[in-house]
N, C-alpha and C positions, 0 to 999 in steps of 0.2 A: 900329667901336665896341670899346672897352675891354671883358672881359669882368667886371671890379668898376669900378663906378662908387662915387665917393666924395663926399659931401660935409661940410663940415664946418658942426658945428651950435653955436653959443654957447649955455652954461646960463644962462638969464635968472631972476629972482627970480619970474616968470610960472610955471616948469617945476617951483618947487621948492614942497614942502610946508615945515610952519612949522618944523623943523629946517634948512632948508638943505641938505636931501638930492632929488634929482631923484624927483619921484611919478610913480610907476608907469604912469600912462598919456602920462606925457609921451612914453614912448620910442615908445610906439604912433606919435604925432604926429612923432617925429623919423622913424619909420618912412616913414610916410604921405610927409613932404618928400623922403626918397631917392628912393623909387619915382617922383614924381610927378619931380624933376628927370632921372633916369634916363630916363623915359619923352621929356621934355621935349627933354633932350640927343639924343636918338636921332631929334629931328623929330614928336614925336607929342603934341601938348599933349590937354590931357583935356576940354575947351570944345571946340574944334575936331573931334575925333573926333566928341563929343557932337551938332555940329550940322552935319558935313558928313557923318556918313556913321549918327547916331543910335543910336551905343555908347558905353556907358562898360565900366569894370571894376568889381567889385564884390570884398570880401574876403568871401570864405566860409570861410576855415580860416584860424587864427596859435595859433601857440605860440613862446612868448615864456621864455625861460629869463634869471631875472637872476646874475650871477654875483659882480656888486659893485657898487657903490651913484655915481652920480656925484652933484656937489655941483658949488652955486652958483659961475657964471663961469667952472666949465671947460670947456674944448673936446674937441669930441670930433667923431666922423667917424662921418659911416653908410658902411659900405659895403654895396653891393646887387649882385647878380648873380644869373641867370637857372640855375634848373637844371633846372626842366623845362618844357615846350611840350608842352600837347596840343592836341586839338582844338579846345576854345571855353574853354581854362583855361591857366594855367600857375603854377607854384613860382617862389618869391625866395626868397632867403637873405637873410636883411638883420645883419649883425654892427656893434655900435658898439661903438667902440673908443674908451680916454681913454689917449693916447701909445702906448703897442705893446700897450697891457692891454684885451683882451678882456672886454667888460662886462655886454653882450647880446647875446644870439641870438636873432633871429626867424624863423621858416620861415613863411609869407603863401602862399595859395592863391588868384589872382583867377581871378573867370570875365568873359570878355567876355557882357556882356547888350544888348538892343534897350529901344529905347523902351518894350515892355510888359514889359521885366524875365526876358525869355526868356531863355535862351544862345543864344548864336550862335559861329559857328567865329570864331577871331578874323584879322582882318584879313589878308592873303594879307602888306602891305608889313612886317608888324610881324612874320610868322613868318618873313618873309628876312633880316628884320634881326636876330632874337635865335635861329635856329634856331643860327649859328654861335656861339654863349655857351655852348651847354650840350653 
């Protein structure tokens, strides 16, 4: 695996507030789609975890820095990578970019939890796969 995973997100009339500027919590959402593709590309869908092994992730920590504004029907790119792994936690970086222009930063803190919401260490095959990312 890559250690930035990219995808690319189209600004739909959905994302934007009544100027035609991307709202603010859209990028949460745009967030939410990297990590979850990210995950997905690496073999790990988030149903699947949920019901073969009874974890999910959960976000406990984002700070979100905006640095300039995107706008209806442009393209832009999350990228995500891994930069830290602990125990039953780990850090993303999530940066969306519109052409080479850095627009946001997000730093995301999940914890793997169980069905009652506990932490749990997270899975042995998900820290062999991203211990080499960070």
């Amino acid at each position: 695996m890559t250690k930035i995973h990219q995808l690319p997100v189209r600004v739909y009339y959905e994302d934007t507030d009544a100027g035609g500027i991307v709202y603010h919590a859209s990028y949460i959402r745009f967030a939410e789609r990297g990590r979850t593709e990210m995950l997905r590309d690496a073999g790990f869908e988030h149903a699947q975890l949920f019901k073969e092994q009874g974890i999910a992730f959960a976000v406990v920590a984002m700070n979100i820095n905006f640095r300039s504004p995107a706008k209806l029907d442009e393209l832009l790119v999350v990228k995500t990578s891994i930069s830290r792994l602990g125990g039953a936690s780990m850090d993303m970086q999530q940066d969306i970019y519109r052409g080479g222009d850095l627009i946001c930063e997000i730093k995301v803190t999940l914890v793997c939890i169980d069905n009652a919401l506990k932490a749990v260490r997270l899975p042995q095959a998900v820290r062999d796969l991203f211990k080499s990312e960070v």
